[in-house]
C-alpha positions, 0 to 999 in steps of 0.5 A: 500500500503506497503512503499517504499523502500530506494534507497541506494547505497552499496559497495559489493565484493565477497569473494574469496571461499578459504577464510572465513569472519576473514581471508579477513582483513589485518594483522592489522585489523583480530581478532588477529591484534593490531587493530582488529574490533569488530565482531557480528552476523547479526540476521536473516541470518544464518552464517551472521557476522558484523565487525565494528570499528573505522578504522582511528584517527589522526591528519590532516596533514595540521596542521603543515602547518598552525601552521607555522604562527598562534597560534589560531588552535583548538587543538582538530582537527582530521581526523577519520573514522568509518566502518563497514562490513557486511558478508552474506552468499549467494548460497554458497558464501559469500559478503561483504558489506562495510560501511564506511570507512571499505574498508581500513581494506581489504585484497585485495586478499581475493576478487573475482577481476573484481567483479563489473566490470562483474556485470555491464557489464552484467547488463547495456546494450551497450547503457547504459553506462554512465562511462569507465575506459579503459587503453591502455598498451604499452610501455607507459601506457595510462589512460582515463575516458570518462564520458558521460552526460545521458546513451550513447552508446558503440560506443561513448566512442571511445574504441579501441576494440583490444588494450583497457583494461576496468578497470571500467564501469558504468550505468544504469541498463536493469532491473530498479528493480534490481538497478537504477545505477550500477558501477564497477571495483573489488567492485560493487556499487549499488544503488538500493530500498533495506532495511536490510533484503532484503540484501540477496535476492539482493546479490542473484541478483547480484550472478545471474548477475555476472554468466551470460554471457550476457556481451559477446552480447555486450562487447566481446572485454572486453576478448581480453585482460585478467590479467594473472594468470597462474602461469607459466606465472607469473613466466617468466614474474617476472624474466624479471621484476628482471633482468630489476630492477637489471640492475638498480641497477647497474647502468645500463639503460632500458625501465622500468616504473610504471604506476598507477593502476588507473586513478589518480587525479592530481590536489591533486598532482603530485607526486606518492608514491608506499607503497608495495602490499596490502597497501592503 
């Protein structure tokens, strides 16, 4: 009898088909950055290639706070990461596979968006579910996330079919053989029996999972609200956004507000700080 695989749980993205595997870091972490990772072949996939790295090494912020009062502190404290991503070549496409802390080092952009969120709803049946992320856009931006204690069904999350935005989803699985939990929003996380050199046939069931439709059976109402990407569109809206901003600017009063991305944990803190697009 062979050994069983491994349960782990991988964080995958899908890159974008304008885009090869050195151009998707930020301007920092690419080959010609001031801190670029150092890249390898993966053996035994044609085309496959690893970045690793140290991605962050610093001294902790709280230390200031305590020195304030003692003079005992250890002097070789730091805060560090490591990470390492991993790009396969798959039908035509290209995932990547974060470890570490290697999801800092990313070009959001360069990734397929909704990813994750359209894998799991096409692999986890309505009754499935165990986590959503819904947000209600008005003139106030409501966030929730209802997490449920086993698999649920649909109805008990209380989502409000017309006006709701799914942000994330969560479950488990139809299929137990293609992952025992799955979670997503632009990233997939899976967790499922696999070692390294099943790592393309899983990316080939997770290319099949997010082409499919089935997700349309059971949560159509995830398209009754989309992001808009038509540039037209995009370019009347921004106007709007300038005017508002700039009658700020003068002085001047209107509805205008940010509203968080995601859900926020508020007990690190209330204040919010915005760093620009494509920071983190």
């Amino acid at each position: 009898m062979p050994p069983r695989k491994k349960t782990r749980t991988l964080n995958v993205r899908l890159l974008r088909r304008a885009y090869e595997p050195e151009g998707s870091f930020t301007e920092s972490f690419s080959p010609d950055g001031d801190r670029p990772l150092s890249r390898m072949d993966w053996s035994g996939v044609d085309g496959g290639e690893l970045y690793v790295g140290q991605i962050f090494r610093k001294r902790p912020d709280w230390l200031g706070f305590l020195e304030a009062n003692t003079d005992e502190l250890p002097d070789n404290l730091s805060a560090s990461g490591a990470g390492a991503v991993l790009f396969l070549p798959v039908a035509g496409r290209v995932f990547a596979l974060c470890f570490g802390h290697a999801h800092i080092t990313l070009n959001d952009d360069a990734f397929v968006p909704h990813f994750g969120l359209k894998v799991a709803l096409n692999s986890v049946p309505r009754d499935g579910l165990r986590t959503l992320d819904l947000a209600t856009p008005d003139a106030v931006t409501f966030q929730k996330r209802v997490q449920a204690s086993k698999d649920s069904d649909l109805q008990a999350f209380g989502v409000d079919l017309l006006r709701d935005l799914a942000r994330v989803a969560g479950g488990t699985p139809t299929d137990r053989l293609f992952a025992k939990f799955v979670a997503g929003k632009d990233a997939l996380s899976i967790t499922c029996e696999v070692e390294a050199d099943g790592l393309v046939s899983k990316c080939e069931e997770i290319l099949d999972s997010f082409s499919a439709k089935r997700y349309r059976n059971d949560f159509a109402w995830v398209d009754n609200m989309q992001v808009v990407t038509l540039k037209a569109t995009l370019t009347r809206l921004d106007a709007k956004l300038f005017q508002a901003l700039d009658e700020l600017r003068q002085g001047g009063t209107n509805e205008l507000h940010m509203a968080p991305p995601e859900i926020v944990n508020y007990t690190e803190g209330g204040q919010l700080h915005y760093n620009g697009f494509g920071s983190h």
